[in-house]
FIMI-232625 format. One record per residue: x, y, z of N, C-alpha, C in turn; residue in three letters. Coordinates in nm, 4 decimals, decimal comma. Atoms other than C-alpha are relative to their C-alpha. Layout:
        n.x        n.y        n.z       ca.x       ca.y       ca.z        c.x        c.y        c.z     r
          X          Y          Z          X          Y          Z          X          Y          Z   Ala
...
% end
This chain:
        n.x        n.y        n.z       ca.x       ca.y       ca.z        c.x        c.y        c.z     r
    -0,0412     0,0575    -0,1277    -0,9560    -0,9211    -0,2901     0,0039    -0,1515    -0,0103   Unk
    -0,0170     0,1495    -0,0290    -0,8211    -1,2894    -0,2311    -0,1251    -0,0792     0,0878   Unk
     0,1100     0,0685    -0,0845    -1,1263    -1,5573    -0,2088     0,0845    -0,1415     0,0994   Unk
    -0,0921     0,1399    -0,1315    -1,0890    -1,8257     0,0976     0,0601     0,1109     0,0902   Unk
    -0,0457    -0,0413    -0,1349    -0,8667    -1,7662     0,3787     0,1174    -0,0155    -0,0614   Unk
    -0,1138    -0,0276     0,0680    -0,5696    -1,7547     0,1327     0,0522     0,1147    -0,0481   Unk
    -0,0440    -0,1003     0,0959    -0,3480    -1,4705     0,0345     0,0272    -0,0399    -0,1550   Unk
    -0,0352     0,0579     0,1110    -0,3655    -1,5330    -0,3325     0,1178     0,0941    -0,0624   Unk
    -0,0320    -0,1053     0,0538    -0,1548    -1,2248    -0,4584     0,1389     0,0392     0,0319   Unk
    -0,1721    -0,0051     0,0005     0,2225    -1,1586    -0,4888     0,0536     0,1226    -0,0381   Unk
    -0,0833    -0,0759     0,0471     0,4820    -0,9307    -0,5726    -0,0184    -0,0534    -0,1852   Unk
     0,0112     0,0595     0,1042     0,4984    -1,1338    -0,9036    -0,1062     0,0449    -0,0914   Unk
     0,0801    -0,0712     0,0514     0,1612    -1,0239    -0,9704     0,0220     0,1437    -0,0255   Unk
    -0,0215    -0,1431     0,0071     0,1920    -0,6586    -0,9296     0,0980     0,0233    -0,1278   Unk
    -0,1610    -0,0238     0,1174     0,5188    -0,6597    -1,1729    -0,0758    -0,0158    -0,1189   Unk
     0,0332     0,0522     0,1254     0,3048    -0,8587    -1,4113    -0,0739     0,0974    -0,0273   Unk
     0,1522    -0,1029     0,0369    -0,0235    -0,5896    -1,4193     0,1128     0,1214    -0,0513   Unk
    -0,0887    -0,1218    -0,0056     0,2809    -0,2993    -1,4127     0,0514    -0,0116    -0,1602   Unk
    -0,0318    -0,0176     0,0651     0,4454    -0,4387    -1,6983    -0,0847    -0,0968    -0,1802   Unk
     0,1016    -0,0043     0,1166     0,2234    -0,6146    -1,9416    -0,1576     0,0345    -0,0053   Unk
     0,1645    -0,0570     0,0254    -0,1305    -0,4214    -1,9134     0,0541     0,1796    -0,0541   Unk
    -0,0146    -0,1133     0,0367    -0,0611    -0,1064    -2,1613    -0,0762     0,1250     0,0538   Unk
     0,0622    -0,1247    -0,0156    -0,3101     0,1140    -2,0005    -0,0029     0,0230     0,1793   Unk
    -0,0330    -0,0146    -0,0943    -0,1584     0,0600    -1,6422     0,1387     0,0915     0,0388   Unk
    -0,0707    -0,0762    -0,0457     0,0592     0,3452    -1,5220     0,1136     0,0106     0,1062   Unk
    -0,0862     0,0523    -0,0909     0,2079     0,1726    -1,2074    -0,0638    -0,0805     0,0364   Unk
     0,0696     0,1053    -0,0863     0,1420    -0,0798    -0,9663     0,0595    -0,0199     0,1069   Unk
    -0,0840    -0,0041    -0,1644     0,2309    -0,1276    -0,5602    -0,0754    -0,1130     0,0510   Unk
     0,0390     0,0832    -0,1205     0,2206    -0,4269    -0,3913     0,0056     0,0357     0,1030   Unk
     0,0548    -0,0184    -0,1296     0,0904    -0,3634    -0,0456     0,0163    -0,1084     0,0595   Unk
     0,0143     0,0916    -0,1057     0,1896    -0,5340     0,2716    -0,0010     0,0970     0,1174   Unk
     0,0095    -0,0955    -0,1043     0,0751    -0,3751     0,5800     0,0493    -0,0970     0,1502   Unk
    -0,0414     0,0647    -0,1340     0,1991    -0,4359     0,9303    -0,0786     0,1071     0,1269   Unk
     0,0600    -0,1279    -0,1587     0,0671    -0,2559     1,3104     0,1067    -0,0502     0,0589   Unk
    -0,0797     0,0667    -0,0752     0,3856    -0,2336     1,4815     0,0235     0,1678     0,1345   Unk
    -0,0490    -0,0791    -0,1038     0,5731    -0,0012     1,7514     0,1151     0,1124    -0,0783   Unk
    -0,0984    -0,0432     0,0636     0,7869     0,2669     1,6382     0,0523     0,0682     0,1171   Unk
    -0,0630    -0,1076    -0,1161     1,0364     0,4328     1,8784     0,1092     0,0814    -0,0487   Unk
    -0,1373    -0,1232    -0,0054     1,2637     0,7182     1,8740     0,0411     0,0688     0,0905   Unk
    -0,0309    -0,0452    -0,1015     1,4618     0,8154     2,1352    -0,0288    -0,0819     0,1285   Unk
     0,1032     0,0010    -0,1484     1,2377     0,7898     2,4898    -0,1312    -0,0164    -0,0746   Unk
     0,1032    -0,0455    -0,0030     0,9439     0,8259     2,2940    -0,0698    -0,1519    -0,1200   Unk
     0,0485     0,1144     0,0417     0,7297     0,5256     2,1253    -0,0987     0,0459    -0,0645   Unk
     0,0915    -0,0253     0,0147     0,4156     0,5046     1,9362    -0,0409    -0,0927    -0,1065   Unk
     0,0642     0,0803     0,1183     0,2007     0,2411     1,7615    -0,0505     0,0498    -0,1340   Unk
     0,0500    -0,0549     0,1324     0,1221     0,2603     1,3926    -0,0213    -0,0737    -0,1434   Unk
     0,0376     0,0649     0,1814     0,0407     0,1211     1,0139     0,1595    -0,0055    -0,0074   Unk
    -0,1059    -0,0327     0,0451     0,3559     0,0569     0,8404    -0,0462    -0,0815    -0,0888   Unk
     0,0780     0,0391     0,1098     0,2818     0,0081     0,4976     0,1649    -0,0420    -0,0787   Unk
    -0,0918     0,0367     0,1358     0,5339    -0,1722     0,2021    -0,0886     0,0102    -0,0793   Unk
     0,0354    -0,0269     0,1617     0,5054    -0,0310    -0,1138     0,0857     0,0329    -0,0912   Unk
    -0,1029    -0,0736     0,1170     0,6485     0,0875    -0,4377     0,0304     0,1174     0,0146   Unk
    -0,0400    -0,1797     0,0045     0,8092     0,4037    -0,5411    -0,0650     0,0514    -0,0457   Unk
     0,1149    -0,1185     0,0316     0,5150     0,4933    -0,7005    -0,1157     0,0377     0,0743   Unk
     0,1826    -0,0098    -0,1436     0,2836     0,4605    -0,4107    -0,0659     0,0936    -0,0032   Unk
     0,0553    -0,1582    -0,0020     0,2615     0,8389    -0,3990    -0,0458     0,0245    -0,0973   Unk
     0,0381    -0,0197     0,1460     0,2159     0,8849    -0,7845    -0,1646    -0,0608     0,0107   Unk
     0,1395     0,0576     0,0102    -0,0922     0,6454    -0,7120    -0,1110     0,0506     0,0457   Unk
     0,0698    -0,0616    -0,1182    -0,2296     0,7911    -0,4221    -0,0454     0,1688     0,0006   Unk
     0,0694    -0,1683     0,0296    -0,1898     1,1613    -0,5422     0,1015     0,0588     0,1403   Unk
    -0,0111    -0,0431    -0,1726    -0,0142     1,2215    -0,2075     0,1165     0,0558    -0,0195   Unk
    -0,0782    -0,0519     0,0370     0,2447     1,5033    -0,2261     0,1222    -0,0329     0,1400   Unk
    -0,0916     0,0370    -0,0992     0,5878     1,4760    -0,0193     0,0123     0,1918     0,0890   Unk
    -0,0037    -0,1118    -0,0216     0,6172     1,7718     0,2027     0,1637     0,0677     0,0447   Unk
    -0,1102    -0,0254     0,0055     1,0037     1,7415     0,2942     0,0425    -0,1108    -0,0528   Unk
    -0,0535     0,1162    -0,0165     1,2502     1,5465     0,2178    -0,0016    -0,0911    -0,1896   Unk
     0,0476     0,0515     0,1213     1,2169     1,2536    -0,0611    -0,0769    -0,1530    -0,0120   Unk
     0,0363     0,0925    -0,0073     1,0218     0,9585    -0,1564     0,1175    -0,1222    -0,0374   Unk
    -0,0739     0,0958     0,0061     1,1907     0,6233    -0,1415     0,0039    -0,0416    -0,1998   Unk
     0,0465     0,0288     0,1373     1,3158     0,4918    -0,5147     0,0387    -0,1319    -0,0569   Unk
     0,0192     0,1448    -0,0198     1,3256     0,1637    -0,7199     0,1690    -0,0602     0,0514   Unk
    -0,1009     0,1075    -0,0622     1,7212     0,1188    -0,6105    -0,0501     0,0075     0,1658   Unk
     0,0128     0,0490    -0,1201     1,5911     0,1153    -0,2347    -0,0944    -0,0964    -0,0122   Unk
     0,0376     0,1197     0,0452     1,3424    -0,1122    -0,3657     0,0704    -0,1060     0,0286   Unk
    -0,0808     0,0724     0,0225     1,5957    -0,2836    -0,4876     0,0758    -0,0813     0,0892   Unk
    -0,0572     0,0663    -0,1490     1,8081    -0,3323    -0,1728    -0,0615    -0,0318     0,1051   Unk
     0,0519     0,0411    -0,1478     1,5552    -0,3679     0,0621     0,0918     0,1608     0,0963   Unk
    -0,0647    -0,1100    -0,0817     1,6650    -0,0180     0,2035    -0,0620     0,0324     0,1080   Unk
     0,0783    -0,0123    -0,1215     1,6255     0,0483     0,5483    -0,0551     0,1782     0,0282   Unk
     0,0544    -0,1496     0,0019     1,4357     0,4023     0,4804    -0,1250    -0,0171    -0,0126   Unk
     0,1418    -0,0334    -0,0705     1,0953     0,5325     0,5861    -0,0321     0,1286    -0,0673   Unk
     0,0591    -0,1902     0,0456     0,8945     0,8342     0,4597    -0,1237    -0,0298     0,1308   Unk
     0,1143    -0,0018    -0,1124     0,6399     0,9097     0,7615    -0,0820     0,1108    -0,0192   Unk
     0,1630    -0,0623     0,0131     0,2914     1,0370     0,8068     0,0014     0,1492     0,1140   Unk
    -0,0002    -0,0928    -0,1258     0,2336     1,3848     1,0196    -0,0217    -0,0541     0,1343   Unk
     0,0557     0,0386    -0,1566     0,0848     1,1932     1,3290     0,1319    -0,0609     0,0270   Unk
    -0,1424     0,0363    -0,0872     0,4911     1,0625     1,3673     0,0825     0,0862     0,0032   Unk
    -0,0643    -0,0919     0,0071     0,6165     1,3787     1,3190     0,0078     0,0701     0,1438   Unk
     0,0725    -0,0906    -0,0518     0,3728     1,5276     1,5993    -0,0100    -0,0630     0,1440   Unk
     0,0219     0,0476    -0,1436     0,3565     1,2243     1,8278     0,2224    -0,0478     0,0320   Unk
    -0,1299     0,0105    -0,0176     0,7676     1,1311     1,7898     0,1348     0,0922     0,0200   Unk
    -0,1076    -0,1086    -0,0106     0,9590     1,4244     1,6940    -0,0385     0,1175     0,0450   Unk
    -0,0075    -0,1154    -0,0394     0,7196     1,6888     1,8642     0,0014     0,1155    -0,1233   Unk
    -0,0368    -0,1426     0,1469     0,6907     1,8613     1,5073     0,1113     0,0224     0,0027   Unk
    -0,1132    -0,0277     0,0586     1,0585     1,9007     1,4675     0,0310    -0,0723    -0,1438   Unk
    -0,0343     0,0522     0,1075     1,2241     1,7992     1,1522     0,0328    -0,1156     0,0258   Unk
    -0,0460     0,0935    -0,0122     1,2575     1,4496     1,1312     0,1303    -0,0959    -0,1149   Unk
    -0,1002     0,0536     0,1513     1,4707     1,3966     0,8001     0,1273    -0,0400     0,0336   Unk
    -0,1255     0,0773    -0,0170     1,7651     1,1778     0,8349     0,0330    -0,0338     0,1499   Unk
    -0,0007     0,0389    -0,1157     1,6798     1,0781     1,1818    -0,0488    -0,1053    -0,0028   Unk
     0,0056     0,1698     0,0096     1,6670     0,6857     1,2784    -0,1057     0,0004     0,0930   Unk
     0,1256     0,1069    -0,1000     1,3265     0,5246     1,3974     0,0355    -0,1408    -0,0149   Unk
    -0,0052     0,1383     0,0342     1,3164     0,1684     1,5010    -0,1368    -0,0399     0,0008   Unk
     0,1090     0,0884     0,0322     1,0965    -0,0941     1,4059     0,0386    -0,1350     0,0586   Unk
    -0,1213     0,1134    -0,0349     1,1802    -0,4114     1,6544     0,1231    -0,0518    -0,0135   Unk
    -0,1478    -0,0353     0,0148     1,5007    -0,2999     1,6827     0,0398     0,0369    -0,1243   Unk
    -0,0711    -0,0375     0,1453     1,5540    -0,2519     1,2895     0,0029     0,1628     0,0043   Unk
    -0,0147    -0,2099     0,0096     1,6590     0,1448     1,2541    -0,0261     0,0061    -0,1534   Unk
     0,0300    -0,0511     0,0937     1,5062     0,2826     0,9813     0,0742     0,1648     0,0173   Unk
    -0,0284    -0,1075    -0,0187     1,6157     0,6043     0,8645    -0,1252     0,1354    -0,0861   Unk
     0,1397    -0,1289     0,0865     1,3477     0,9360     0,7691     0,0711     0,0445    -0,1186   Unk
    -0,0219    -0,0645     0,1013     1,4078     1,0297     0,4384    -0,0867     0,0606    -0,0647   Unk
     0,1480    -0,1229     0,0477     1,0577     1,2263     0,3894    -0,1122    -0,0256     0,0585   Unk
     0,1344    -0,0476    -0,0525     0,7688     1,3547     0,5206    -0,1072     0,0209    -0,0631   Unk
     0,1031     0,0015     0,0786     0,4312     1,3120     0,3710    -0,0788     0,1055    -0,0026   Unk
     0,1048    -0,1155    -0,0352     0,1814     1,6427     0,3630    -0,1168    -0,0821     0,0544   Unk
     0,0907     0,0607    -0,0467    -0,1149     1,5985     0,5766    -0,0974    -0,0344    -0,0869   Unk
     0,1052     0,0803     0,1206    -0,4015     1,4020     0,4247    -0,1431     0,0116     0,0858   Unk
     0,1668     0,0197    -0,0652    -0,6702     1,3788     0,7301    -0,0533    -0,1173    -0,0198   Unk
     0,0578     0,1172    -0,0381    -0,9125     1,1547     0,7721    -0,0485    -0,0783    -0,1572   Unk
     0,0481     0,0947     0,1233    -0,9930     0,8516     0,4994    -0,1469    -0,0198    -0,0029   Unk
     0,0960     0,0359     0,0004    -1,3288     0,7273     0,3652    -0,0698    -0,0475     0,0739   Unk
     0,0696     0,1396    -0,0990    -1,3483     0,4430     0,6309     0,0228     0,0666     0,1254   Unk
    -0,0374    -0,0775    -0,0993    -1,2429     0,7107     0,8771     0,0888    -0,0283     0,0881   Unk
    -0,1564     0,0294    -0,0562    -0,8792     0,6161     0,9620     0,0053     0,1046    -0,0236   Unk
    -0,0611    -0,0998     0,0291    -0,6474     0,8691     1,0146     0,1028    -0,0309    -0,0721   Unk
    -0,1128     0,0417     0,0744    -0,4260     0,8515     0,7010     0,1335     0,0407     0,0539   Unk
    -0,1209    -0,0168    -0,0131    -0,1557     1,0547     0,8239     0,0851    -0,0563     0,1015   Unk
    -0,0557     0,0692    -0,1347    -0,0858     0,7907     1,1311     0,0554    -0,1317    -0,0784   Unk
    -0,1066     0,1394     0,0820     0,1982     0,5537     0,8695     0,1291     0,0451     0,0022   Unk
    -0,1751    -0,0093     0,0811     0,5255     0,4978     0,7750    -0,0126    -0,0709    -0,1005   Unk
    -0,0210     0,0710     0,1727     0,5900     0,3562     0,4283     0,1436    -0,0130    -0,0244   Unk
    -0,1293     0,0383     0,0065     0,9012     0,1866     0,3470    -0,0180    -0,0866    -0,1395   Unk
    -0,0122     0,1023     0,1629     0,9750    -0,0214     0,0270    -0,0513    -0,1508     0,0489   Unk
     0,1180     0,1705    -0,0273     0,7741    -0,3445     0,0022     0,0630    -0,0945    -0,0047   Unk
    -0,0701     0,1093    -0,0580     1,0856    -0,5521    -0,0116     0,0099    -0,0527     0,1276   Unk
    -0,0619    -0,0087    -0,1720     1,1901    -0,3985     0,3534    -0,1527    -0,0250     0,0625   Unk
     0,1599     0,0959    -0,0529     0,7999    -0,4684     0,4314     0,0306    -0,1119    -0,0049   Unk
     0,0397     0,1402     0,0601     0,7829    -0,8210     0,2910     0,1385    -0,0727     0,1286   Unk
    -0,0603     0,0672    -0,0247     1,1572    -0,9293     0,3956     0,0125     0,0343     0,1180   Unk
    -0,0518     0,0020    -0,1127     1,2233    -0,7726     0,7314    -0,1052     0,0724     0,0892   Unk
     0,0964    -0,1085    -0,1318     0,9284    -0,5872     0,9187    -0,1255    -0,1150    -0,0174   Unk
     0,1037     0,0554     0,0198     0,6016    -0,8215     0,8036     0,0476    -0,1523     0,0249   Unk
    -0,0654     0,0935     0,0463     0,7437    -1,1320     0,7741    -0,1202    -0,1026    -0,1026   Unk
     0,0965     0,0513     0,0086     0,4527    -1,2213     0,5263     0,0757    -0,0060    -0,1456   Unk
     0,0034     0,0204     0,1462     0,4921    -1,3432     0,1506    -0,1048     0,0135    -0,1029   Unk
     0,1235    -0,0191     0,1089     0,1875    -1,2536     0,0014    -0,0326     0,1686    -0,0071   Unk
     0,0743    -0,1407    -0,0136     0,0563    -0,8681    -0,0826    -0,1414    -0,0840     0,0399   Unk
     0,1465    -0,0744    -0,0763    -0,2969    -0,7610     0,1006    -0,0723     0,0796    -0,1222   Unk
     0,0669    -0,0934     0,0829    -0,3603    -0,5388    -0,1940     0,0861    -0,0250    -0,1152   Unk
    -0,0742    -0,0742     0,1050    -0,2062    -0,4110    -0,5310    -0,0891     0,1060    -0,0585   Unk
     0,0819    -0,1101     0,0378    -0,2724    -0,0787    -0,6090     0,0709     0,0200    -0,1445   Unk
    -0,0137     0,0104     0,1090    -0,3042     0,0129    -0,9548    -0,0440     0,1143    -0,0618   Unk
     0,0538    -0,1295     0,0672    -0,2887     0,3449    -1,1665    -0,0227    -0,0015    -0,1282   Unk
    -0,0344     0,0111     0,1365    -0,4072     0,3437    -1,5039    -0,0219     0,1887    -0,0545   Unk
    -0,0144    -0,1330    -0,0015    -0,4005     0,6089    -1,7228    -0,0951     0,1444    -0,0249   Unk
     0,1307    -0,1125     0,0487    -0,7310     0,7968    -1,7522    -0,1452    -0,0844     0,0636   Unk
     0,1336     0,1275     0,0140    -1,1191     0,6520    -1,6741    -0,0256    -0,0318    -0,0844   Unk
     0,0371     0,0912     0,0692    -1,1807     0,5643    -1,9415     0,0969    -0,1492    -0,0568   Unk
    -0,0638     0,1447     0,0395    -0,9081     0,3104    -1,9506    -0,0455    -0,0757     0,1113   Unk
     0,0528     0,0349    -0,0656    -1,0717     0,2079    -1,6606    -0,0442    -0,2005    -0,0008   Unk
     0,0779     0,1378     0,0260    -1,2924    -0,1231    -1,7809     0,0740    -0,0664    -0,0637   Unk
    -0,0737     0,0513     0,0826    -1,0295    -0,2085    -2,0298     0,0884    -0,0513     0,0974   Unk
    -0,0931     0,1002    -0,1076    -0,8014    -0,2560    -1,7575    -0,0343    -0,0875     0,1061   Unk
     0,1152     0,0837    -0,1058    -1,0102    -0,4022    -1,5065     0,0098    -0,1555    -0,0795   Unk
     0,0389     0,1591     0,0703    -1,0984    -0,7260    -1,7729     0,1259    -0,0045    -0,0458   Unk
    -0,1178     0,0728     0,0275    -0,7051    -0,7211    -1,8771     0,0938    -0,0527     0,1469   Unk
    -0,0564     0,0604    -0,1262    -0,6048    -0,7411    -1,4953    -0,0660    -0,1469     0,0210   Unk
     0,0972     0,1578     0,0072    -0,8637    -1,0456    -1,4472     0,0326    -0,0896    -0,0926   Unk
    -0,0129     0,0540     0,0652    -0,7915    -1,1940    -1,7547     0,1786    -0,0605     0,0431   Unk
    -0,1201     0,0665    -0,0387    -0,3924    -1,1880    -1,6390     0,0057    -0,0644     0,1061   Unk
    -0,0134     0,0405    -0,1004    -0,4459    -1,2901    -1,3065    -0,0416    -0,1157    -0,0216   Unk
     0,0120     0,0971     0,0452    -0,6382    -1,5729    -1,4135     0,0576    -0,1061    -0,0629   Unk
    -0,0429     0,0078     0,0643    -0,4300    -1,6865    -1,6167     0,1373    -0,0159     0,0952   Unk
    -0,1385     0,0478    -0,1136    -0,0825    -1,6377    -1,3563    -0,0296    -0,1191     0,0604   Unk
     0,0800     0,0871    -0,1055    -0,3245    -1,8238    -1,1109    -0,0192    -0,1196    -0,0688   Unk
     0,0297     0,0989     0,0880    -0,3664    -2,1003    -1,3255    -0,1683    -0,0556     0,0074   Unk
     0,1117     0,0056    -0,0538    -0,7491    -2,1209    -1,2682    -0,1158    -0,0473    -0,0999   Unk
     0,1076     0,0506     0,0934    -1,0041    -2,3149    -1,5172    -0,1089     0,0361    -0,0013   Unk
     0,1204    -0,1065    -0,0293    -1,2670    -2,1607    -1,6373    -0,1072    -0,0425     0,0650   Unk
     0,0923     0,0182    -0,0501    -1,4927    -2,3304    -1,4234     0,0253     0,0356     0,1592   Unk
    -0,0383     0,0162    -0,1233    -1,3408    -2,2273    -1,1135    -0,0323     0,2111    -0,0012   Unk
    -0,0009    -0,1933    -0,0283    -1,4369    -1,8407    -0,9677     0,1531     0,0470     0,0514   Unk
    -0,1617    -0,0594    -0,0130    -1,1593    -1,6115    -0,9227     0,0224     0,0084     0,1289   Unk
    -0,0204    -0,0147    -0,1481    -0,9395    -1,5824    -0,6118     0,0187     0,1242     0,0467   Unk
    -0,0133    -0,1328    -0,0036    -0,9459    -1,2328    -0,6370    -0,0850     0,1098    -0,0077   Unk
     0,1030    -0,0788     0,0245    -1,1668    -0,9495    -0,6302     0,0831     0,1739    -0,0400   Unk
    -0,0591    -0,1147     0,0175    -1,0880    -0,5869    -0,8386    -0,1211     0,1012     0,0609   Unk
     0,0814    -0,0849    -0,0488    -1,2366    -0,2612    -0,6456     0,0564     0,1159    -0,0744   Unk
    -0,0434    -0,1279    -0,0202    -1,2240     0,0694    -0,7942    -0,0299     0,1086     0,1208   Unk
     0,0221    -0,1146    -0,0949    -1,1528     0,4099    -0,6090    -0,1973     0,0590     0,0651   Unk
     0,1749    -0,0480    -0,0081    -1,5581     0,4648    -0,6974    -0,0706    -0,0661     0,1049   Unk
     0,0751     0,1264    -0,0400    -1,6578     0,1618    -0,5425     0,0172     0,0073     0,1529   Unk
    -0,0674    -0,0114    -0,1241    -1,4683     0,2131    -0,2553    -0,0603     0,0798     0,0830   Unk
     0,0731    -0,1332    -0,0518    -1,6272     0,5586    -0,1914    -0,1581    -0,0538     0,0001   Unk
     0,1308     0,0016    -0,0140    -1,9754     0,4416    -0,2597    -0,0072    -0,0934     0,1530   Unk
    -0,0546     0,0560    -0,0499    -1,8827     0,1736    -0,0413    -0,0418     0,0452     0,2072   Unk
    -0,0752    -0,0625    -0,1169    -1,7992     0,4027     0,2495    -0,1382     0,0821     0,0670   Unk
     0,0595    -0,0614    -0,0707    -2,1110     0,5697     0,2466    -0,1585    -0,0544    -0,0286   Unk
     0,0361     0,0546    -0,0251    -2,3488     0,2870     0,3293     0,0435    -0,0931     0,1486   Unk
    -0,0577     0,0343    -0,1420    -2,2972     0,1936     0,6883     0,0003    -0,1932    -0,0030   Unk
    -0,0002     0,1637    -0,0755    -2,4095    -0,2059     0,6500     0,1850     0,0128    -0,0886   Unk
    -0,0455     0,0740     0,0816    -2,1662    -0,2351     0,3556     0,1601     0,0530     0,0424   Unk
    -0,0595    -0,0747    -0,0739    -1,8997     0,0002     0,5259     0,0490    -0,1436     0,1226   Unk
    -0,0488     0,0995    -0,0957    -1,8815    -0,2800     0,8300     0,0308    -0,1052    -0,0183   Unk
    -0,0384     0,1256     0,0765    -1,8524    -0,5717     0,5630     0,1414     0,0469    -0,0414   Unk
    -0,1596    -0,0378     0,0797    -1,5444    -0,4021     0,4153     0,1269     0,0091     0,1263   Unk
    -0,0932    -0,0131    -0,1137    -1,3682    -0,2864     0,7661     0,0257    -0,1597     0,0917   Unk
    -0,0288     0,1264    -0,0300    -1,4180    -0,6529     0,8600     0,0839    -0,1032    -0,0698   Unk
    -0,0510     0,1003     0,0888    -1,2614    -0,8109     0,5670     0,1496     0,0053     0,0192   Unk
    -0,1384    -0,0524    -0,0022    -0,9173    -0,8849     0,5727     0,1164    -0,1239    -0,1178   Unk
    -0,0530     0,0581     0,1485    -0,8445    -1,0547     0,2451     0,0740     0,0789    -0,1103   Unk
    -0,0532    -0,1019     0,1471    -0,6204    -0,8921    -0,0171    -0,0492     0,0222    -0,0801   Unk
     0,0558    -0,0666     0,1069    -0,7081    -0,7316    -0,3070     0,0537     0,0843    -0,0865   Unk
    -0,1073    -0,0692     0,0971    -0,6133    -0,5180    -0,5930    -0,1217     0,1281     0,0222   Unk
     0,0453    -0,1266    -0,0272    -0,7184    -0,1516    -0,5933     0,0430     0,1314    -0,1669   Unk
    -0,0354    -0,0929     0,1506    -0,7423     0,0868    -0,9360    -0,0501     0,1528     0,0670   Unk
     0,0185    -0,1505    -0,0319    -0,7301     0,4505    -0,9347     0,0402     0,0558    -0,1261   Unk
    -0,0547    -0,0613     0,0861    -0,7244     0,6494    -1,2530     0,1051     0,1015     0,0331   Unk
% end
């Protein structure tokens, strides 16, 4: 997670961990937004997350119709959405929502997949209350923010685990231009950490308070 009151952490980064750390599998810059989504008559606040096309690959999280977004919508900044059951349930009433237009302050997105339910998270959000769109169409037209919040990061086993951990740090350091006398602006959490994390109540209300970016590993 980014030290200070600075987003330290980019798209730039993410690309870099993705494509020179050999024992990294993918990588998703994360930009999150809380906005309004409407369809039709019918409205409803929610997460809307930018990410990669591997988001799901990272996350484990299967598609239940439909398809996940890929790197040419990336690419264009495509105005497509994959959504969570709670917009299925609070927007479309459980009907099929696939190739039907939600807006996002006025921008129309269009459904091109439906996520399987997931339930409740560690920190006890309800995961399945998002939309996810490509982290361009995050970054350039729904967030209006230039920095990732996160980068999530799959490598390819635990035990590549530590190896990647000290080659992410070592690159970031290093992007960041940062002398070795200076602490990092960044902090790496694994999935473990996260969970232990979750089930300690002080350390639990330090984390739901923080709102500094960060990078995130998951074998």
């Amino acid at each position: 997670m980014g030290g200070g009151e600075a987003n330290t952490l980019n798209i730039e980064d993410a690309l870099a961990i993705r494509d020179e750390i050999p024992e990294v599998v993918a990588a998703s810059p994360e930009v999150r937004s809380q906005r309004v989504v409407v369809y039709g008559n019918r409205n409803w606040a929610t997460r809307i997350y930018g990410q990669s096309a591997d988001y799901l690959q990272i996350r484990q999280w299967p598609i239940e119709s439909g398809r996940m977004f890929d790197e040419d919508d990336v690419g264009e900044a495509a105005l497509v959405a994959v959504v969570g059951q709670t917009l299925v349930d609070e927007l479309f009433e459980g009907s099929d929502p696939i190739g039907e237009t939600i807006r996002v302050r006025g921008l129309p997105l269009e459904v091109i997949g439906v996520l399987s339910r997931k339930g409740m998270s560690l920190m006890g959000s309800v995961q399945d209350d998002i939309v996810i769109v490509p982290y361009t169409t995050g970054f350039q037209r729904i967030s209006g923010r230039s920095h990732a919040m996160v980068i999530n990061v799959q490598v390819f086993d635990q035990g590549s685990m530590d190896l990647a951990r000290m080659k992410i740090e070592d690159l970031l350091r290093e992007r960041h231009r940062l002398a070795p006398y200076q602490d990092n602006d960044f902090t790496i959490q694994t999935q473990e950490e996260v969970a232990q994390a979750a089930t300690e109540t002080s350390r639990v209300t330090t984390f739901l308070l923080a709102s500094t970016p960060g990078i995130s590993l998951s074998p």
